[in-house]
C-alpha positions as CSV (number, residue, x, y, z in Angstrom):
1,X,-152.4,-70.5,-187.7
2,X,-154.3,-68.0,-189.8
3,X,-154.2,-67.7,-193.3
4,X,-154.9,-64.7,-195.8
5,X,-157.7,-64.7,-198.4
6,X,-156.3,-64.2,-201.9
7,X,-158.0,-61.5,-203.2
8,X,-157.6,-57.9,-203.5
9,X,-158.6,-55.8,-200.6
10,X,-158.7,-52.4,-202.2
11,X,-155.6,-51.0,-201.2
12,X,-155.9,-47.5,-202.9
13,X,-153.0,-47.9,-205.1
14,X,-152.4,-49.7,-208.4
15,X,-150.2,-50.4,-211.2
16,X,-148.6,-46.6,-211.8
17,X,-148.1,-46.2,-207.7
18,X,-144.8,-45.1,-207.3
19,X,-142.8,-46.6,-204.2
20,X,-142.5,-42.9,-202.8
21,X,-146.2,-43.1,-202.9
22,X,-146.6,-45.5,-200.9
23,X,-144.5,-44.4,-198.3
24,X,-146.0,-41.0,-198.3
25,X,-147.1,-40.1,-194.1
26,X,-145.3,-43.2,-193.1
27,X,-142.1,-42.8,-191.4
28,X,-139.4,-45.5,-191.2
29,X,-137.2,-43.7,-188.7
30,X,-135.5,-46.6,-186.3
31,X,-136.6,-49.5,-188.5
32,X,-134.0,-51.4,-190.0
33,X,-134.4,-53.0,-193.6
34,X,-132.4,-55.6,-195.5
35,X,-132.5,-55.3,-199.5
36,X,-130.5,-57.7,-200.8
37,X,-129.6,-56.3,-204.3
38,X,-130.5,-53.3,-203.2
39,X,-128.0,-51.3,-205.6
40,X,-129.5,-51.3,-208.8
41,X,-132.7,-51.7,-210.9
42,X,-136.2,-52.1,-208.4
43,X,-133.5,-53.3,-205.7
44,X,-132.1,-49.5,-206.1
45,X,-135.7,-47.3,-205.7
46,X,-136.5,-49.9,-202.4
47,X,-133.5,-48.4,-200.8
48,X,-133.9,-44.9,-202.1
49,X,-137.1,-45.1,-201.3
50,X,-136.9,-47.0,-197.5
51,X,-134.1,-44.4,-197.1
52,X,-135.9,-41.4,-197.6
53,X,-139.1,-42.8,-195.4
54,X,-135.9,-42.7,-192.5
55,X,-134.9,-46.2,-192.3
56,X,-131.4,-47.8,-192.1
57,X,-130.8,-50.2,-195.0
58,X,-128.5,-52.7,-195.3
59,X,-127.4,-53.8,-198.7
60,X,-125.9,-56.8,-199.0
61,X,-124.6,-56.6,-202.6
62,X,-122.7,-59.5,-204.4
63,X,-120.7,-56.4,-206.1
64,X,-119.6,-54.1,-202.9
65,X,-118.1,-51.8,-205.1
66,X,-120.6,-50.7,-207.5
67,X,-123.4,-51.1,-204.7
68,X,-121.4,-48.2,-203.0
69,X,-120.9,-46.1,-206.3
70,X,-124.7,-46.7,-206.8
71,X,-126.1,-45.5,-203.1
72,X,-123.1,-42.8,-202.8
73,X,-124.6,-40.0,-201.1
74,X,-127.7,-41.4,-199.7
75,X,-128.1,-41.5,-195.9
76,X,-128.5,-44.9,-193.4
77,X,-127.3,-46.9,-196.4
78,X,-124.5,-49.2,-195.4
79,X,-123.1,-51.7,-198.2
80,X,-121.8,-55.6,-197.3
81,X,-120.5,-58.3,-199.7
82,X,-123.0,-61.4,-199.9
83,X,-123.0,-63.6,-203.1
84,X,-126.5,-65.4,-202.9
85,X,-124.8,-68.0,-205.1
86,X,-122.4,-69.3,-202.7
87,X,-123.7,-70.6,-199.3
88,X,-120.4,-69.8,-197.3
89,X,-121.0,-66.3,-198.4
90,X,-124.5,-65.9,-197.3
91,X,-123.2,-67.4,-194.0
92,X,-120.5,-65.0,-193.8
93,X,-123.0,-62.1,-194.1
94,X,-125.4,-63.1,-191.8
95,X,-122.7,-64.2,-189.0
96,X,-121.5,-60.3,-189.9
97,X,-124.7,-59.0,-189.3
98,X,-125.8,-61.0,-186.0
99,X,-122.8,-59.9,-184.5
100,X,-123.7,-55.8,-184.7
101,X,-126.8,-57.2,-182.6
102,X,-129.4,-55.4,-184.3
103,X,-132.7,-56.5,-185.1
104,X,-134.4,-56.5,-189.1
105,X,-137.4,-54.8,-189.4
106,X,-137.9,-55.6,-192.8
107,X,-136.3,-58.3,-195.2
108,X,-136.5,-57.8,-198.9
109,X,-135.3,-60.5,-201.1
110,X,-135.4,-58.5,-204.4
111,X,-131.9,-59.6,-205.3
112,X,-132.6,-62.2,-208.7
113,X,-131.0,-63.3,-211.9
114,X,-133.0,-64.4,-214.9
115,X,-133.0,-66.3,-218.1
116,X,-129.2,-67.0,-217.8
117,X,-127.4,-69.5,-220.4
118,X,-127.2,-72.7,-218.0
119,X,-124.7,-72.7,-215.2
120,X,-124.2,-74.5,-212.2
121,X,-123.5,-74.0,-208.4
122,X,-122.1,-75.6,-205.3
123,X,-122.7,-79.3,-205.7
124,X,-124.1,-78.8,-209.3
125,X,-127.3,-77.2,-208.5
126,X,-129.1,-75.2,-211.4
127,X,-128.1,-71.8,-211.0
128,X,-131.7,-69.9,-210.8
129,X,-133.0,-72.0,-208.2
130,X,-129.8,-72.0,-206.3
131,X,-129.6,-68.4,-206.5
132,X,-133.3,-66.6,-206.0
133,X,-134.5,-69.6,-203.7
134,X,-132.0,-71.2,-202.1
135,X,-129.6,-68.3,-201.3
136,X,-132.4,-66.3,-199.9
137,X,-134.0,-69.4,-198.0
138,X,-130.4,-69.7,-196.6
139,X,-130.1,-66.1,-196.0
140,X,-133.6,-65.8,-194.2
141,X,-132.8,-69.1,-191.7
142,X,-129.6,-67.9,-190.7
143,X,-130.7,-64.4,-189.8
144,X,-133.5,-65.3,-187.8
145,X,-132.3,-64.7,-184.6
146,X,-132.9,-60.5,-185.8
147,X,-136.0,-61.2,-187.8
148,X,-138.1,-62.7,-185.2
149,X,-137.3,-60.5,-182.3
150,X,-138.8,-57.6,-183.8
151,X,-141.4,-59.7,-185.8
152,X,-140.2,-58.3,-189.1
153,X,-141.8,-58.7,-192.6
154,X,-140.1,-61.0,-195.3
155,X,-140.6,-60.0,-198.8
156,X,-139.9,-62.5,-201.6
157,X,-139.5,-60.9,-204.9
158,X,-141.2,-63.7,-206.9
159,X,-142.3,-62.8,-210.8
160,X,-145.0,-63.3,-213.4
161,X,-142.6,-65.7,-214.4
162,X,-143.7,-68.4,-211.9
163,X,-146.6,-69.0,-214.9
164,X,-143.5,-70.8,-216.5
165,X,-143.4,-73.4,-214.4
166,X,-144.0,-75.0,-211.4
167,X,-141.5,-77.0,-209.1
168,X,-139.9,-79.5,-211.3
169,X,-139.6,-82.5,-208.4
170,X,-138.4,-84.7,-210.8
171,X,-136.1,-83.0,-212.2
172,X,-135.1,-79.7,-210.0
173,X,-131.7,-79.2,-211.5
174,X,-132.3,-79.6,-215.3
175,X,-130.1,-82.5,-215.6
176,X,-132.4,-83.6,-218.5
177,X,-132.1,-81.1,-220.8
178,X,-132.1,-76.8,-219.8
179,X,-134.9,-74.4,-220.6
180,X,-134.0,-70.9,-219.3
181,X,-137.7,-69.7,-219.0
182,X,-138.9,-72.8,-217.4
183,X,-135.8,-72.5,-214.9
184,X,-136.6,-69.3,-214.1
185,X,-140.3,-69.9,-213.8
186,X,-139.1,-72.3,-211.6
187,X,-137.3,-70.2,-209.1
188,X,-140.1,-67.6,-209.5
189,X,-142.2,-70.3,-208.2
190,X,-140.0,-71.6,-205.3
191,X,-140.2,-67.3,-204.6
192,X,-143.9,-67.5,-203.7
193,X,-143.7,-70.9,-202.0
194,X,-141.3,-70.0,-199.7
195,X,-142.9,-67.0,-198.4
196,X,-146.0,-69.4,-198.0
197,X,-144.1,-71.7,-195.3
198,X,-142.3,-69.1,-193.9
199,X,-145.4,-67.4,-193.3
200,X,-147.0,-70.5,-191.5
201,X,-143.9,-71.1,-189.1
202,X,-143.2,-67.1,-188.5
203,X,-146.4,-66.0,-186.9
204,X,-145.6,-67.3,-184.0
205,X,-143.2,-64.9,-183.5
206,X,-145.1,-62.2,-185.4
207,X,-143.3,-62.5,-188.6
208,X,-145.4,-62.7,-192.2
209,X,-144.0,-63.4,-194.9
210,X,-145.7,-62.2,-198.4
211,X,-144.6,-62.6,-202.2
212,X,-145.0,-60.3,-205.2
213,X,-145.0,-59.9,-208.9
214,X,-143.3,-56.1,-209.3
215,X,-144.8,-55.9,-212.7
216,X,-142.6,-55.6,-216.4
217,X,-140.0,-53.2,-215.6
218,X,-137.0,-53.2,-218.2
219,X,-133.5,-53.0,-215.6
220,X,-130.3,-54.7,-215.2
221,X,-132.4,-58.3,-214.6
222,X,-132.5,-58.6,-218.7
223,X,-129.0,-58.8,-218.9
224,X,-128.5,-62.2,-220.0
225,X,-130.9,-61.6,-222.9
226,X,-129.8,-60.2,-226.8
227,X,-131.6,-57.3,-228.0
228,X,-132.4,-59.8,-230.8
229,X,-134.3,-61.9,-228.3
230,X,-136.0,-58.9,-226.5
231,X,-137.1,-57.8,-230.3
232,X,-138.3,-61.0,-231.2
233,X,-140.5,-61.0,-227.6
234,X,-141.8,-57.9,-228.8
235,X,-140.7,-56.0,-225.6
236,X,-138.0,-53.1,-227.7
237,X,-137.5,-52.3,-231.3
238,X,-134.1,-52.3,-233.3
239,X,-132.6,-49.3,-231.5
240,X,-133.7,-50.7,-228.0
241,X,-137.0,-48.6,-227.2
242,X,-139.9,-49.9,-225.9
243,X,-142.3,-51.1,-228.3
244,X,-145.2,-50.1,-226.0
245,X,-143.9,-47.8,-223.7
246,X,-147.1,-48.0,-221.6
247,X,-146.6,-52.1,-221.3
248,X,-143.6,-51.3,-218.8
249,X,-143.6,-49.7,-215.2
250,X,-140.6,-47.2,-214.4
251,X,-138.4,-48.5,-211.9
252,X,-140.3,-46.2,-209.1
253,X,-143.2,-48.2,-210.4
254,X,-141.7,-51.5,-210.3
255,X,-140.3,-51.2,-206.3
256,X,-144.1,-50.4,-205.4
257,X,-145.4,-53.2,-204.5
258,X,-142.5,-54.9,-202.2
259,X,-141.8,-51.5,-200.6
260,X,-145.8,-51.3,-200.0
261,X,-145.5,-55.3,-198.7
262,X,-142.7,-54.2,-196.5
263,X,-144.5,-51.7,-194.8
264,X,-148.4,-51.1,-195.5
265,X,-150.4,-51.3,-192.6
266,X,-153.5,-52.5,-194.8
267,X,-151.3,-55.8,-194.6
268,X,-151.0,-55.8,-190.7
269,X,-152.0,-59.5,-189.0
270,X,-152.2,-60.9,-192.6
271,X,-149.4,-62.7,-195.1
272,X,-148.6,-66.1,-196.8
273,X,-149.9,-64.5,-200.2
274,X,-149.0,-63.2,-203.3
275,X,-149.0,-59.6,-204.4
276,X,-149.7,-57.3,-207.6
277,X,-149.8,-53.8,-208.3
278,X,-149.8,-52.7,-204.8
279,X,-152.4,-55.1,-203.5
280,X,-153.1,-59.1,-202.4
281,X,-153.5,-61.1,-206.3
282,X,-157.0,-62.7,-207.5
283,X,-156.0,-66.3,-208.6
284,X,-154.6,-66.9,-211.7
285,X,-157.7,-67.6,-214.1
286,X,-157.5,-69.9,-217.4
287,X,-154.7,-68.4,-219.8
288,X,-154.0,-65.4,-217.9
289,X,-150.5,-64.0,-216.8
290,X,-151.5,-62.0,-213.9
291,X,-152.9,-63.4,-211.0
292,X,-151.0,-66.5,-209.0
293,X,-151.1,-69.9,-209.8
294,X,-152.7,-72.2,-207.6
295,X,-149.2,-74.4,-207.2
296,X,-147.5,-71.2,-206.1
297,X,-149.4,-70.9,-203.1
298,X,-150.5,-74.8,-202.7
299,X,-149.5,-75.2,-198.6
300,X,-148.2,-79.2,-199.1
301,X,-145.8,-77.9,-202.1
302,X,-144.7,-75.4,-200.0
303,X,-143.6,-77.5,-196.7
304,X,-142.1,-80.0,-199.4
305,X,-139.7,-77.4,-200.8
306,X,-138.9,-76.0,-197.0
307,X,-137.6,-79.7,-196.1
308,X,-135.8,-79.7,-200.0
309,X,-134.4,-76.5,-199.1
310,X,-133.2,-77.6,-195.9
311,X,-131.7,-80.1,-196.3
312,X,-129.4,-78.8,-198.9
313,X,-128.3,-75.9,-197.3
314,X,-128.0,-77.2,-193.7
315,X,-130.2,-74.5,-192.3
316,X,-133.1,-74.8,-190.8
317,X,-134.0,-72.3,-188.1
318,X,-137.0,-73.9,-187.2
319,X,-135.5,-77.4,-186.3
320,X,-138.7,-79.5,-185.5
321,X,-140.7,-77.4,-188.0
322,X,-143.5,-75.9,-186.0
């Protein structure tokens, strides 16, 4: 196994890179890429974006119908129904998608919900994890049979956010009282952990795995929060303007960096680390939110969530683990 410094390499872009940037000379045509909530917010430029490069995306959208209102018009963009919440749905997709017989080139994982008032899943799980980590960790195990043929990259949309928290082994599911930051720092973390592993047990087969932070981007993902709240964080005024219009990325800005992990070949024969502004993250020093936390990335916290992950979805397409 090989494993991937992390520290920036100097990839020529940064934090203003649009996602059409990045793409710019590289041509996607016969690749195949998998956004899930690819239909609005960053999820939305990714497919533009992958679209216009020449690629085929799929868009498996827990909302069909808007998804296809959203990408009407574009070309090679084909629209499913997958609700990362609920595990007979995600194996619905895949068992959809296997059976065209195509291979996945690239699988983004951008699809996300955040900061939500507390709500449960399946057998009661806490709905953040279930949905960012454990719908995608599903997702990505059942659809293996195309990922590893053509030794795809897996993107895990991870999030500043993991600086909330780490994984809460003791208490996963918030049975002892909800925070919905920590929860979703949480999930952010379980983002970057599980790109880790996957990384480890992948390159075998030539897949990497890598995980980002997109940068502050104001979309569709605030939804759960008041304007009072996003006021009182200091991120819009009264009438719902940016305070600092320069502290946020555009959505072009914000899709960068996983369309760049998707397809720069800067990142060829490396993965198993976490992105920022359009390049590998320095550690997270003392007090800082940028960078990656050292429990993000730690290897034994990652293998421990893989077997957590496992064994509550069933799925394991590794079996004996590698």
């Amino acid at each position: 196994m090989t494993t991937t410094a992390q520290h920036r390499i100097g990839s020529g872009f940064g934090a203003r890179t649009t996602a059409d940037e990045v793409l710019e000379g590289i041509d996607l045509t016969g690749r195949l890429a998998v956004v899930t909530g690819g239909y609005s917010g960053l999820g939305l430029e990714t497919t533009r974006s992958l679209a216009r490069a020449g690629a085929r995306v799929v868009v498996p959208a827990r909302r069909p119908e808007a998804a296809r209102e959203a990408l009407a018009g574009l070309d090679g963009v084909e629209v499913d129904s997958l609700d990362l919440g609920d595990l007979e749905s995600v194996r619905g997709f895949a068992d959809r998608f296997l059976a065209s017989g195509r291979t996945i080139d690239l699988m983004i994982g951008n699809a996300g919900i955040m900061a939500c008032p507390e709500t449960r899943v399946g057998p009661g799980w806490e709905a953040q994890f279930a949905t960012n980590h454990l719908g995608h960790f599903a997702l990505v195990n059942r659809l293996w049979p195309a990922i590893a043929p053509g030794g795809a990259r897996v993107v895990s949309v991870s999030s500043a956010g993991h600086h909330n928290s780490p994984v809460r082994w003791d208490d996963i599911d918030f049975r002892d009282g909800y925070d919905k930051w920590l929860a979703y720092g949480q999930a952010k973390t379980a983002n970057v952990l599980f790109a880790v592993e996957l990384d480890r047990l992948g390159q075998d087969a030539g897949v990497r795995a890598f995980a980002l932070h997109p940068g502050g981007i104001l979309t569709p993902l605030q939804r759960h929060l008041s304007t009072e709240e996003m006021v009182g964080r200091g991120w819009i005024d009264e009438h719902g303007e940016p305070v600092d219009p320069d502290a946020f990325k555009t959505p072009q800005q914000g899709a960068a960096t996983q369309v760049w992990a998707a397809t720069s070949p800067r990142l060829d024969g490396l993965g198993g680390v976490y992105l920022e502004d359009c390049d590998i993250a320095e550690p997270a020093a003392d007090g800082a939110r940028s960078g990656v936390m050292p429990y993000a990335t730690d290897p034994e916290q990652a293998s421990r969530l893989w077997t957590l992950s496992a064994e509550r979805t069933g799925v394991d397409a590794f079996g004996g683990r590698g």
